[in-house]
Structure formats: C-alpha cells, structure tokens
C-alpha positions in Angstrom: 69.7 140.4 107.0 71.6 139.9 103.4 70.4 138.4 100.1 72.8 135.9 99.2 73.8 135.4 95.2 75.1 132.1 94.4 78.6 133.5 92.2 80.0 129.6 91.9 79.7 129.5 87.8 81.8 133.3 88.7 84.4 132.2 90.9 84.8 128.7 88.8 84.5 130.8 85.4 82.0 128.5 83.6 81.7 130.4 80.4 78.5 132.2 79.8 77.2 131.5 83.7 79.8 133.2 84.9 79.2 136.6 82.8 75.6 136.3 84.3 76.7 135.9 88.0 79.4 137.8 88.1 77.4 140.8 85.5 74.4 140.6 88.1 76.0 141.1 91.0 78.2 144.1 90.3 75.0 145.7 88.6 73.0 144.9 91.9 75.8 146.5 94.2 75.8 149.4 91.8 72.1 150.2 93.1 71.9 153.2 95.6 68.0 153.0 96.1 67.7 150.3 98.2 69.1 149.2 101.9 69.1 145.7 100.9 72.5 143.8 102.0 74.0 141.5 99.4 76.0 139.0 99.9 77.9 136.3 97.8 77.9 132.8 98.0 80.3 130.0 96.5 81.4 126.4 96.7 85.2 126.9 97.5 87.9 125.0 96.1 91.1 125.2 94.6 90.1 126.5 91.6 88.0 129.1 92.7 88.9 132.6 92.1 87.3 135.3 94.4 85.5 138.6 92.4 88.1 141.2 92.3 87.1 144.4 94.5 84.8 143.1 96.4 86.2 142.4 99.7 83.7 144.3 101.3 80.6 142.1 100.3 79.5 139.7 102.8 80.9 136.1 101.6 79.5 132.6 103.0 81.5 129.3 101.1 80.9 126.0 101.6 83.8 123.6 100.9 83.6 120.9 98.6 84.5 119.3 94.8 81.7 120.3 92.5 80.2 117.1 91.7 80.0 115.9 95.5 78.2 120.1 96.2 75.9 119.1 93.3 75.1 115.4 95.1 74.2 116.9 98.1 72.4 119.8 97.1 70.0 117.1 95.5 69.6 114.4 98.2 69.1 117.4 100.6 66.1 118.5 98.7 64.7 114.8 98.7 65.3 114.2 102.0 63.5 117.4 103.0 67.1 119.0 105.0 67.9 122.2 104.5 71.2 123.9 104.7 70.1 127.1 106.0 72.8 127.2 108.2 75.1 127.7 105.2 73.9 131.1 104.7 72.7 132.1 108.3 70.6 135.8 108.2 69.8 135.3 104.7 66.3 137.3 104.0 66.6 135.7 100.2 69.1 133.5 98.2 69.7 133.7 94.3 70.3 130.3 92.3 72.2 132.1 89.3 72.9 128.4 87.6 71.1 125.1 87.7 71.7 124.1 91.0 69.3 125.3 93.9 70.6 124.7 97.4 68.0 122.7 99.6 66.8 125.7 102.1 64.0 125.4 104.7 63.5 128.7 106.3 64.5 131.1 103.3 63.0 132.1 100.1 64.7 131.2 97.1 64.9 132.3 93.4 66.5 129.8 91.1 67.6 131.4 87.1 67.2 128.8 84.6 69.2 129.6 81.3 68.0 126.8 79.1 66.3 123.3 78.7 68.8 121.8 76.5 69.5 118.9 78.5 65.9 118.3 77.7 65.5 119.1 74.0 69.1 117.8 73.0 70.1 115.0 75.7 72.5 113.5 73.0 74.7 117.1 73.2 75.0 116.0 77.3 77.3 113.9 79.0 75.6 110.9 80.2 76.5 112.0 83.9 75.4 115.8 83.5 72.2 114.3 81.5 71.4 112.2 84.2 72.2 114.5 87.1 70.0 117.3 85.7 67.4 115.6 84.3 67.1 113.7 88.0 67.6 116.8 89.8 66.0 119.9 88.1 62.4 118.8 88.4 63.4 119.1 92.3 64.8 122.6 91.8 62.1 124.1 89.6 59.6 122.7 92.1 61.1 124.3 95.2 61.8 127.5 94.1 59.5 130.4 95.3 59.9 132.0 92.1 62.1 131.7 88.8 63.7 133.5 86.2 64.6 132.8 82.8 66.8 135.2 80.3 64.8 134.7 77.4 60.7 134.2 77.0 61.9 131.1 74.8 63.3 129.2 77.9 60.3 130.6 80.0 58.0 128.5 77.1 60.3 125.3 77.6 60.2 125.3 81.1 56.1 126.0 81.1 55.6 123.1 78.2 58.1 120.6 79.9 57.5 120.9 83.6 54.1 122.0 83.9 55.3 125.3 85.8 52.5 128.0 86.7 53.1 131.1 84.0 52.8 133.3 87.0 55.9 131.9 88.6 58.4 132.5 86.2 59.8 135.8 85.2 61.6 137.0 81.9 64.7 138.8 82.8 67.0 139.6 79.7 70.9 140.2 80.5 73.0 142.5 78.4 76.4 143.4 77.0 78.6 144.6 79.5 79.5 148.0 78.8 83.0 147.1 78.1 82.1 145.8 74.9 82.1 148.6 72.1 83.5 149.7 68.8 87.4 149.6 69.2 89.3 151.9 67.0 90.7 151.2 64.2 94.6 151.0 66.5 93.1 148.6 68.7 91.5 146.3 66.0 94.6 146.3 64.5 97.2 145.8 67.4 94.5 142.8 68.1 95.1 141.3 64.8 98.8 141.5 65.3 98.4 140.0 68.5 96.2 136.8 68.0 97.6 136.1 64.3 93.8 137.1 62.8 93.3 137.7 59.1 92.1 140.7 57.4 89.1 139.3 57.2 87.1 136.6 58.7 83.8 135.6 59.8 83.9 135.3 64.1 82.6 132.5 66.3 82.7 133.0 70.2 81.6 130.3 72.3 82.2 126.7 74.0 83.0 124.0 71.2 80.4 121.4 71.6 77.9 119.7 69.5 75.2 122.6 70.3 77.2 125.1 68.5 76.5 122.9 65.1 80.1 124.3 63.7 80.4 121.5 61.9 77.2 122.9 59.2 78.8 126.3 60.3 82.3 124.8 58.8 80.3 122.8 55.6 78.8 126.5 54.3 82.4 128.1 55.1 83.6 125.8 52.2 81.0 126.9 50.1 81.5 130.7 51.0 85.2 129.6 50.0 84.6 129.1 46.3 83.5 132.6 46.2 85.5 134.6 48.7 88.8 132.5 49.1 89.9 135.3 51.5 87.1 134.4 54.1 88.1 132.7 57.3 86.7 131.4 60.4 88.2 132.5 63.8 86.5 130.4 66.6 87.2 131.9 70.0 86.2 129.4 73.1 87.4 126.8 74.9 86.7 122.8 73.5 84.1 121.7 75.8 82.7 118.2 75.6 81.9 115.8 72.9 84.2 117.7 70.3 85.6 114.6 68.7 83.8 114.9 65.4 84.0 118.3 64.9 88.4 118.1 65.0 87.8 115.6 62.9 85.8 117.2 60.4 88.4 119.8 60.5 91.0 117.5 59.6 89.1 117.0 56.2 89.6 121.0 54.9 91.6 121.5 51.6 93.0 124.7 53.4 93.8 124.0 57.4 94.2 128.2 57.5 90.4 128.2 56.6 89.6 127.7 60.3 91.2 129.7 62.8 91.2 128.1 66.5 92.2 130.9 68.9 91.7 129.2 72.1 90.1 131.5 75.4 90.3 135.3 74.3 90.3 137.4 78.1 87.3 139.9 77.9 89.5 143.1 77.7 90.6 142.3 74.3 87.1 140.7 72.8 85.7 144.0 71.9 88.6 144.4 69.4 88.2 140.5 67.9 84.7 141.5 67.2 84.9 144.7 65.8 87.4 143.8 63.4 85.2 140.8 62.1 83.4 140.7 58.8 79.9 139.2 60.6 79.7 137.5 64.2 78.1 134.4 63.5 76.0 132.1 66.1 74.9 129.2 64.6 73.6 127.2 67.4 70.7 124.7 67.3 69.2 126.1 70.7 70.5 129.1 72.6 69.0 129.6 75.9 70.2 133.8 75.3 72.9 134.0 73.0 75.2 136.7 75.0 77.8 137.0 71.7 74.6 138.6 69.7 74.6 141.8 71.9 78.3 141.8 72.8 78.8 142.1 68.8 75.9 144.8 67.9 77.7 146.5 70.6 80.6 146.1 68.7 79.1 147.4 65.7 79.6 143.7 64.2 77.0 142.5 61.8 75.3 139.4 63.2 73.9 136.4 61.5 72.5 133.8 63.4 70.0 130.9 63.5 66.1 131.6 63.5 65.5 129.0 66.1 64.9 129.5 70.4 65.7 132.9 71.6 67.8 134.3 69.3 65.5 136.3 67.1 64.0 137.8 70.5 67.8 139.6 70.5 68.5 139.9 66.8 65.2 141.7 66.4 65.4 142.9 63.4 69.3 144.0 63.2 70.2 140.5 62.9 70.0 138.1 59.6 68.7 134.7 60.0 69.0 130.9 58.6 68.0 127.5 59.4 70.8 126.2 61.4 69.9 122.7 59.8 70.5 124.4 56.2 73.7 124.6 54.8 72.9 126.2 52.1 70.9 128.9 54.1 73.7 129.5 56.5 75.8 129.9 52.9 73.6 132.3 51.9 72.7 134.5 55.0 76.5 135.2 55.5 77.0 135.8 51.9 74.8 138.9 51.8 76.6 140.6 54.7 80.1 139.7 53.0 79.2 140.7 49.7 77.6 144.2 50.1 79.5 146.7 52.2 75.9 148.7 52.2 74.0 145.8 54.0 76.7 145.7 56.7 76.6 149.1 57.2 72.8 149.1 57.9 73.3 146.3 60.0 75.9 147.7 61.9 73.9 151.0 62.8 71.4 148.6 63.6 72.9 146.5 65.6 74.2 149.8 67.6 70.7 150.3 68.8 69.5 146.4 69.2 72.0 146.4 71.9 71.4 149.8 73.5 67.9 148.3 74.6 69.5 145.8 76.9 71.7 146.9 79.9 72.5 145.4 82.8 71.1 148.3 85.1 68.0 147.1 83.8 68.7 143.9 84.2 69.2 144.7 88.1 66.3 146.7 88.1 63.7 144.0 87.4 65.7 141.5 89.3 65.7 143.3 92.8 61.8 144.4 92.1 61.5 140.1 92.0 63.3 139.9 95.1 61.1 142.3 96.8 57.8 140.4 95.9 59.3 136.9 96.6 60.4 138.3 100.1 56.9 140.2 100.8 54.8 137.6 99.8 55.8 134.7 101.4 54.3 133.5 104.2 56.3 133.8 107.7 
C-alpha cells in the first residue's frame, strides 16, 4: 500500500507549486520513522520533467494536456466516477495544488495555497477564473481533510466556503536549506554573471498584477530622488496579464532603474539575494510568501506588505507597508537603505525568523495528518 503525492506543479515547474511538491516530497522520503510507502503521481506530457534521483519511488502517470486533466478531474467529481484505478494500492493520495482527482475508494488530502481567485478575480484569466471558481467548491468538499500554508488562507477558506475549522490544518513550508548567506566570492561572481548592480533592491516572483510592481516601481522613483544608485532587479518569469506593467516601464526617465533578469535557477538565488540591499514582496495577497524565508535565510533584510499571511512569516524581522501606499512602500524601504544599523538588526533577525521553519518539520506534521486521515476514516 503507497501514499501517492500529486508532484504535477514539480514535474511541470509551476513556480512556487513546484518548490512545495517537489520540497515535500524529498523531506517525506527523508523520514526513517515510519514504513509508510510513498509514491509520486503526475499528468505526463511532453513538458514534464521527472524529479532527479528518484527512480526508485513508485511512479503512477496519467497521460494527458493539462487543461483536458483539469476537465476531467472536474466532471469526474460531478458525475460521482472515480479514477481509483489511476493509482491502484493507494492507502492515501496528496492534492499538493488546486486540483483534486475524483477518487471513490481512497482518502484524499487536498493543500490549498490561496483564495486569490476569489478575493482578486480581475488578477485571473477569465478561463482559470471560471475553472476554479466552478471547480474548487467540488474539491474543498470532497476532500477528507485539507491543508493550508498559512492560518490566513485557512481563514479565507473557512469565511468563503463554509468549511468546518476542524477539517483544515495549518502547515507552514520553509526555505530549503540551500538557501543561505553566500560569501562574499560568490555574491560577487553572481553579479558578474547576471549584469547586477552594486546595489539594488530584489524582487523574486511571477510578473502578474498580484505582485502590484507597478506601486512597487511608482515608490522606486521616489526612492530615486534620494538614492540615484538604487535599482530594482526583478527575478521571475512574465506570467499573465503583464501588459500594463511593460508599459508603465516604458514611462522611466532611467530604463537601468529596473533590472529584468528573467528565470534565475535555484543554485545561484542564494547569491542574488544575499547581495541585495532589501528583498522586497509587495504583493496585495500572498497565500505564503516563500521569497520572505528564502531571503532571512539569506541574511537579506525583508520589507514586505502588512496584508494576508505575510506578517505570520516576517514576524517581527520583517518591515511592513500598505501595499496600496506608495508613499509607505517609499518609506519602509528607505529605512533599511539609509541606515546600515537597521539592516544589520534585521539581518540577524531575519537569520532566526527563518531558522523556525524547516521542511523536516514541515514533513513531520504532514505525515502525522496522513496518519489520522488514514485511521479515521471509515472502511
């Protein structure tokens, strides 16, 4: 008998899904203290790209394009069909994005990252608005048991869907532990390499309206008038409805102000974010805000937006504005770029802001969910 993990945001590499799918797994196969068997699942196609070394987990794929996987995963659950046969001597199977297979005969756990389809359905595409906001209400209600990765989705998803408290369970992710201070070599062989400035304020994430880089851009012109040298590096891939952002862009006295650097592989992000002046998230809503931990690991100052759950990771390492505030975005980042003292603390802080998350942890309280799920369902 084998729990099966769904890795498709992994094997598809859809930004911040596939650091939890991919992070959870390896921390779950790291676990001696259990005889559990895990096993992998994925929709196969050609884009997909196996987990490196782990040939030896059991693997079930089913074969089709992602939007017809996502259709039928949806009119299975309504017409009551399960696909157990998909994952045959499964004792449990792990949702790790927002897409629960229809199952009949096996327990199922289904991790919900954020609402924001929901709370911002103007930031969606019309076809991933409809299709979630048609298809989750399904999921949620399915389920045996859900997680969320920060106790701000676990409120959304209690207020908007009317699920029991006592069914969803708050399970944080972390840094991976490849992310730490590089020396001062590395930082600087980094520069070289990517064309960075001496200094500059770092953004890591999907470009979309979420993001709210626009504002983010607005107070960098202000910043400007008193710290000409000051740049923004934005590391991430454009995602969807981007339009108005390039074009605000197009509007900057000084097109070196804003530094696009495109995808950034993992191995040399560590480096990008210890050499930056401040990490800076300045999203509307974050369902967890993974660049927060990866840069206190860093030893990176972070200054972030006060809104959803990113003060539950900031705790108090972290400096805050009003995403919707220019001027208090302005003004947050100028007291980490003015005083050398301030970073400091806030790097020292940040240190040990991060050291309370790990994804060992994160494992841990994952697999004890597993076992309840599994011994309290009814045969």
């Amino acid at each position: 008998m084998t729990i099966y993990i769904d890795v498709s945001p992994a094997v598809h590499q859809r930004a911040g899904l596939a650091r939890y799918s991919e992070s959870l797994v390896r921390a779950l196969l790291r676990q001696r203290g259990h005889e559990r068997s895990i096993g992998l699942f994925y929709n196969r196609d050609r884009q997909a790209q196996p987990l490196a070394g782990l040939s030896d987990v059991p693997v079930r794929t089913v074969h089709a394009g992602y939007k017809p996987w996502r259709m039928a995963a949806w009119a299975g659950h309504l017409a009551g069909i399960g696909f157990d046969r998909l994952v045959p001597n499964a004792e449990l199977f792990h949702a790790t994005e927002h897409l629960l297979m229809p199952l009949r005969a096996t327990p199922t756990i289904l991790t919900v990252h954020d609402l924001i389809y929901r709370l911002f359905p103007s930031y969606h595409t019309r076809l991933n608005y409809w299709f979630l906001n048609a298809a989750m209400p399904l999921f949620v209600k399915h389920a045996n048991a859900i997680i969320t990765v920060s106790e701000s989705t676990k409120r959304d998803l209690v207020r908007l869907y009317g699920v029991a408290d006592n069914k969803v369970t708050v399970i944080y992710e972390a840094a991976s532990p490849d992310f730490r201070r590089a020396s001062a070599d590395e930082v600087a062989a980094t520069k070289r390499r990517y064309g960075l400035p001496e200094r500059y304020l770092l953004v890591v994430g999907t470009i979309e309206p979420r993001k709210n880089l626009i504002r983010l851009v607005a107070a960098l012109r202000k910043l400007r008038l008193d710290y000409p040298d000051l740049t923004l590096v934005i590391v991430g891939r454009a995602g969807w409805l981007y339009q108005d952002f390039f074009e605000d862009l197009e509007k900057l006295d000084d097109p070196k102000a804003v530094l696009l650097s495109g995808f950034v592989p993992d191995a040399d992000l560590p480096a990008v974010m210890t050499g930056a002046t401040a990490c800076i998230l300045a999203s509307l809503y974050e369902g967890f805000g993974l660049p927060i931990l990866e840069a206190m690991a860093c030893g990176t100052p972070v200054v972030c937006s006060r809104t959803s759950s990113m003060p539950e990771l900031g705790g108090d390492a972290a400096h805050y504005f009003d995403p919707y505030e220019v001027e208090d975005i302005a003004a947050a980042i100028a007291a980490v770029a003015a005083d050398p003292d301030v970073a400091e603390e806030m790097r020292q802080r940040g240190l040990q802001q991060a050291a309370r998350f790990s994804w060992e942890q994160t494992a841990d309280q994952t697999f004890a969910l597993y076992e309840r799920v599994m011994t309290s369902r009814p045969t």
